[in-house]
ROFI-300860 format. One record per residue (C-alpha): x, y, z; residue in three letters. Coordinates in steps of 0.2 Angstrom, whole numbers, plus 2048, in hexadecimal, padded with zeros to 3 digits. Layout:
BEGIN
XYZala;...
# end
This chain:
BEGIN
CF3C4D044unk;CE7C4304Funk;CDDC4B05Dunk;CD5C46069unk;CC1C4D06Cunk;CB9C4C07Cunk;CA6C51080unk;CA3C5F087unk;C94C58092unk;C90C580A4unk;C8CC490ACunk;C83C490BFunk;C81C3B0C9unk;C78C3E0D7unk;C7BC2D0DFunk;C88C310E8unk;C7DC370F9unk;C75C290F8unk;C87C1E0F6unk;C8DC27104unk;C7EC23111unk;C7CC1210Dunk;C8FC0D111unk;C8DC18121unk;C80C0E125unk;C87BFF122unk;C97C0512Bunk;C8CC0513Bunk;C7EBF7136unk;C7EBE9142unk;C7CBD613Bunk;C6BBD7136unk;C6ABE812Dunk;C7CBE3124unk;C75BD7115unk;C68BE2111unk;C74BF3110unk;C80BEA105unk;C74BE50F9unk;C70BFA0F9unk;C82BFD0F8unk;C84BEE0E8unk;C74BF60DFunk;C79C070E3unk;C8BC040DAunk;C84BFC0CAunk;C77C0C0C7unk;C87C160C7unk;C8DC160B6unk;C9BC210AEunk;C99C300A5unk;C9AC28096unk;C8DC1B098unk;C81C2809Dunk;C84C3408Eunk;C7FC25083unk;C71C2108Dunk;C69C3108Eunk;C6FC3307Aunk;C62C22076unk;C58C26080unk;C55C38079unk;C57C30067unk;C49C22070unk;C3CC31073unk;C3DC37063unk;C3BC2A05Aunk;C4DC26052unk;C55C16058unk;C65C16060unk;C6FC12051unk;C69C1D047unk;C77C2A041unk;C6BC34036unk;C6EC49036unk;C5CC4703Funk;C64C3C04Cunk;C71C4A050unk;C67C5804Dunk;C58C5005Bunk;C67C4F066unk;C6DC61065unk;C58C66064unk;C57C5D075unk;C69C6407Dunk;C6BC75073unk;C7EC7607Cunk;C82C6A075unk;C8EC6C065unk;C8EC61055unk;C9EC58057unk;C97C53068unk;C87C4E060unk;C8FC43054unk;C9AC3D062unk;C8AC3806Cunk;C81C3005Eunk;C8FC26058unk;C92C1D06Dunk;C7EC1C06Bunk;C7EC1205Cunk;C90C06061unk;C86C04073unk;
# end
């Protein structure tokens, strides 16, 4: 029987003030402050990424700092990710190095 594994990680974004004040702004912007809001709302939207693209991205980067590149699948690799996040459980570990080394 197959299951499936999720992680068990929290992901925060804390763009979405930001998100929120800039499309109220532009909801009341007049024609000269419009081109420059929706250029903050288009920037804003692609720095919001999904959970899962920020798991990865923290997992290389924290593979980065220690030395270890991002496709490294090594024990070291997990075990610098579980040193770094000590919540974090093995499958997870294993999960997070094996996205960081496909992406």
């Amino acid at each position: 029987m197959h299951t499936t594994r999720h992680l068990n990680l929290v992901v925060l974004h804390d763009l979405d003030d930001a998100l929120a004040a800039v499309k109220e702004a532009l909801a009341h912007a007049d024609a000269a402050e419009a081109p420059g809001l929706r250029k903050a709302l288009t920037v804003i939207e692609a720095a919001a990424r999904s959970d899962e693209d920020l798991k990865i991205r923290w997992a290389r980067e924290t593979l980065g700092r220690a030395g270890l590149t991002a496709g490294d699948k090594s024990v070291r690799a997990i075990r610098e990710l579980r040193r770094t996040a000590p919540q974090l459980g093995l499958a997870e570990a294993v999960e997070l190095v094996t996205l960081a080394a496909k992406h």
